[in-house]
C-alpha positions, -999 to 999 in steps of 0.1 A, spaced: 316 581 -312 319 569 -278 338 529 -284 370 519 -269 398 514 -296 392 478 -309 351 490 -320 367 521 -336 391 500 -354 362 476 -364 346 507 -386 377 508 -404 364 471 -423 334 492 -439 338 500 -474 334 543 -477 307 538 -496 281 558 -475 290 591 -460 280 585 -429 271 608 -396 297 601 -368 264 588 -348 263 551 -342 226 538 -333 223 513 -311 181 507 -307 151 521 -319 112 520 -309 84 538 -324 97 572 -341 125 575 -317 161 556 -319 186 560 -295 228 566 -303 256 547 -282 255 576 -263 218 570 -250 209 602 -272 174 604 -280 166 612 -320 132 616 -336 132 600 -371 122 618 -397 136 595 -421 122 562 -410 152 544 -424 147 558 -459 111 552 -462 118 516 -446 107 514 -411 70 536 -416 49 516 -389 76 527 -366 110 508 -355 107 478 -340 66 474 -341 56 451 -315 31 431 -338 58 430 -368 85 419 -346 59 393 -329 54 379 -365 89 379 -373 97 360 -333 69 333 -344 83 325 -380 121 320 -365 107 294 -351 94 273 -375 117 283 -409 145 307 -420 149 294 -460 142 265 -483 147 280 -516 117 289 -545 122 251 -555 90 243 -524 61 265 -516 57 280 -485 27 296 -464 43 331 -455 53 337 -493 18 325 -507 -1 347 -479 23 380 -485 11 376 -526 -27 372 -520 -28 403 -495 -10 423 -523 -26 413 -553 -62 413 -534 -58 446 -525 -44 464 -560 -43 458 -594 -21 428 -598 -24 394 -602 9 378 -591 42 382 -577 75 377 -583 96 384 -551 132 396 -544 154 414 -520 153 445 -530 142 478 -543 172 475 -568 164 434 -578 125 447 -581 130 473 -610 155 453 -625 133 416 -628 106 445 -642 134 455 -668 137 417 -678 103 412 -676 95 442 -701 121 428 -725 108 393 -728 73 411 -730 86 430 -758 106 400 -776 77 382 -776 49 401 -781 68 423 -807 100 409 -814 139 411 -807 139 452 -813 112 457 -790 137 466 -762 136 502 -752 124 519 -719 113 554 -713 124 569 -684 119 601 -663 149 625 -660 154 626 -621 142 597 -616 163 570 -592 153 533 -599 188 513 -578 221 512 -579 223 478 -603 240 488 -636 206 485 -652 187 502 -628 211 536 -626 210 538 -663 171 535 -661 178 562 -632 175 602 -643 206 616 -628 239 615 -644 255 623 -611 250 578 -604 259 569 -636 296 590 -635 329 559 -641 303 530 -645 305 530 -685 294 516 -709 258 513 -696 234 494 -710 222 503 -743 180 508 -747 172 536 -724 156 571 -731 148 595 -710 121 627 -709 116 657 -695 89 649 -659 53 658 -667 60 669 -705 32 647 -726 47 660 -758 82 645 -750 66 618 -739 50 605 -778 81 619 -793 105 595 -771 77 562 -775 76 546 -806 70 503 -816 107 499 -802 91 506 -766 90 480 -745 77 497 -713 75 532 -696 91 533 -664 81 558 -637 82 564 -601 46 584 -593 62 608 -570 100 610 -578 118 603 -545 156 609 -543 147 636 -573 130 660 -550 94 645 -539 82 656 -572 43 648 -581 41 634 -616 5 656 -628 -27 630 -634 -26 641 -665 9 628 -678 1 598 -660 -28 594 -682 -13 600 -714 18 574 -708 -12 549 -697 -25 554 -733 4 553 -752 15 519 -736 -16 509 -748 -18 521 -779 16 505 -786 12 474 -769 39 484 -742 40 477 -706 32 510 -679 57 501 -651 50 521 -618 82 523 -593 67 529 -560 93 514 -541 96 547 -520 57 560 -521 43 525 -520 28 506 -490 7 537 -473 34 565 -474 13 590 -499 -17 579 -478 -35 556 -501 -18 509 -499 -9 524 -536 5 559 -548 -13 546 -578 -45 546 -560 -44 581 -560 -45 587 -595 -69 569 -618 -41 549 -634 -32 518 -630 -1 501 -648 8 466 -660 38 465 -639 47 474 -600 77 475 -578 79 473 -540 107 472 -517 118 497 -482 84 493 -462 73 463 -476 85 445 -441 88 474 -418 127 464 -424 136 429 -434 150 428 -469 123 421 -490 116 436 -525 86 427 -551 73 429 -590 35 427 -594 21 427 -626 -5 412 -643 -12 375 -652 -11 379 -686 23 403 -685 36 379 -661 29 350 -679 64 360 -702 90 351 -673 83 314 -674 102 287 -653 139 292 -653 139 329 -670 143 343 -636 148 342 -598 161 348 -567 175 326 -539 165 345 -509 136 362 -523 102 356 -507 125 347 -477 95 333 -453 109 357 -421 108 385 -447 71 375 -459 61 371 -424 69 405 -417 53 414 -451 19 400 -439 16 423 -404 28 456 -425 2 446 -449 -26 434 -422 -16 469 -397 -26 493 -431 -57 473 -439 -69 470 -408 -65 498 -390 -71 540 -394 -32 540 -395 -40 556 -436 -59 587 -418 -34 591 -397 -12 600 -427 -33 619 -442 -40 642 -417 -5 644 -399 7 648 -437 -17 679 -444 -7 695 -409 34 689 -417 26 704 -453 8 730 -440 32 741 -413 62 737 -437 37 761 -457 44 789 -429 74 786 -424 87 788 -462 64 822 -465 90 837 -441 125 822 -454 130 836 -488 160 810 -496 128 782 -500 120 780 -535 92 751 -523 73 735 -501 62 700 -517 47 662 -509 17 640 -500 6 623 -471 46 615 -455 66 624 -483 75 657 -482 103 680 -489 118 716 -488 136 729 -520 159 760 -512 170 782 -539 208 774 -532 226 754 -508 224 757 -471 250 735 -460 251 723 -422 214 721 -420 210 683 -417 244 681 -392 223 709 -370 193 690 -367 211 659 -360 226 682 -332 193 691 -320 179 654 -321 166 648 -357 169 627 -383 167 639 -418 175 635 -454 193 662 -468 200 659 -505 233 684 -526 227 709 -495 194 724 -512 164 695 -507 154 688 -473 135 653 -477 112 648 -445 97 604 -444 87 602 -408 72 567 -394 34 572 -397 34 570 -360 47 605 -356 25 632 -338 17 667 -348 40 675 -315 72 657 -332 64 678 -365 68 713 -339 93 705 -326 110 700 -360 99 730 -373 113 747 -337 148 734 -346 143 745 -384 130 779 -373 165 777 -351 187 775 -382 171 800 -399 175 825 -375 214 815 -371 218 815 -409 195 844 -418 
């Protein structure tokens, strides 16, 4: 890293939580962003699924310019426009009916969690607590929301967790009625698991946990914090399916990169968190919301959907190829800009060698190359990926 002493020393203050490339990033526009250096990178991570109309959109940062102007926060006690505008786009264009607003992905799943107990204590009673859960899954890093979350590997030195989780095999409809039962109080699931590989939940096991939540007066609770807000290529991964759940969270894209996370659920579901059960104090934050309303205004309006869909088939297609030649790919998986490589073991130094080569990707336990490029990349940023891919193969083969 190119700093003088005293901005090296600053690092230092960081807490090691992240392990983090020795690549500071200084700016960012479109699908590039550029290091301290004034290296040139092509994001193929957008942020973590955050930035996906592109780093530092004109219109979104034009919205955000116009709203510093008039408010930064008054707290939930007042209404305000951007928060009331940023609900009505969401809700008119899905299944919900209102929102509750927070900061994060994390905050999202965990006001669902709340909201899923109160359903169940009141609709049920007090040991109508329980959530099922996909193992695999990731749903935050909250104490709730990692025991909600599939891999023991986030859970490790943080116990006791909280009691009232269960969790089931991905896609396996028998596990599935032999973990429900009238202690449920929801089923939680991400459509497409995320960190745990980019794996597609099938239509039918989306179906059958839509019928036992309704046959046992539960709550169907869809995380699409990562595959929400256009990134599957449909506003909703839901859309997608022919289910629709009770229960929604949003977060990363939601505002193109302001902190900004949201539950949307139905009246009558929502109708159990009254005044006072919950809240947030920067939630609905009115810069945040502003933001919200371009993202949600660009995929409406626009053919920017298309565009996934067809730069998605072509990157799936051409990762297709290349994984028919490199026996160490067990598969090629994803839909729309969610895609990933599974390898049969590790191949360490693969993400350090594209970073090398002017890429940035998610690399997950050396065997699960995650590729969430801002849907403004071009079939000429996906070859030259798979160029620099091809070049590690060759070096490693």
């Amino acid at each position: 890293m190119n700093h003088d002493m005293n901005t090296r020393k600053a690092f230092e203050y960081l807490a090691k939580t992240y392990a983090r490339f020795p690549v500071v990033i200084q700016k960012g526009q479109g699908v590039y962003v550029w290091d301290d250096s004034g290296k040139r990178y092509i994001d193929f991570t957008s942020g973590i699924a955050v930035c996906s109309l592109g780093h530092c959109n004109p219109a979104i940062t034009g919205a955000v310019k116009r709203q510093t102007d008039r408010l930064f926060h008054i707290s939930n006690l007042y209404w305000t426009v951007p928060q009331a505008k940023l609900a009505r786009l969401i809700c008119e264009n899905s299944f919900g009916e209102q929102v509750f607003f927070c900061n994060s992905g994390a905050e999202a799943v965990e006001a669902a969690i709340k909201l899923a107990r109160k359903f169940g204590h009141e609709t049920k009673g007090p040991d109508c607590y329980e959530i099922v859960c996909l193992e695999g899954s990731f749903h935050g890093r909250t104490l709730a929301t990692i025991t909600a979350t599939g891999q023991p590997v986030y859970q490790r030195g943080f116990e006791p967790l909280p009691d009232g989780f269960t969790h089931i095999p991905p896609n396996d409809i028998r596990a599935l009625e032999l973990a429900v039962s009238e202690r449920t109080a929801a089923i939680l699931l991400e459509p497409i698991l995320g960190e745990g590989g980019v794996k597609i939940l099938d239509d039918d096991f989306l179906k059958a946990a839509r019928q036992a939540a309704l046959e046992l007066g539960s709550l169907l609770i869809f995380d699409e914090i990562q595959v929400g807000m256009g990134r599957t290529g449909t506003l909703f991964a839901y859309q997608q399916t022919g289910v629709e759940p009770d229960v929604m969270c949003l977060a990363k894209a939601l505002a193109n990169g302001l902190p900004i996370g949201a539950m949307v659920a139905r009246e009558e579901v929502m109708k159990h968190l009254g005044p006072g059960s919950h809240a947030s104090t920067f939630g609905g934050n009115p810069i945040a919301c502003a933001a919200g309303i371009e993202v949600l205004k660009i995929l409406l309006n626009t053919d920017i959907l298309k565009k996934v869909n067809e730069i998605g088939l072509y990157m799936l297609n051409q990762l297709q190829k290349l994984a028919q030649n490199w026996p160490e790919v067990l598969e090629v998986r994803g839909r729309g800009l969610i895609q990933a490589i599974e390898f049969r073991r590790p191949v360490p130094g693969l993400a350090s060698f594209l970073l090398e080569r002017g890429f940035l990707v998610l690399v997950a336990h050396d065997r699960l190359l995650r590729l969430l490029p801002p849907f403004l990349v071009e079939k000429r940023h996906v070859d030259q990926l798979l160029a620099a891919i091809n070049d590690f193969k060759r070096q490693t083969s």
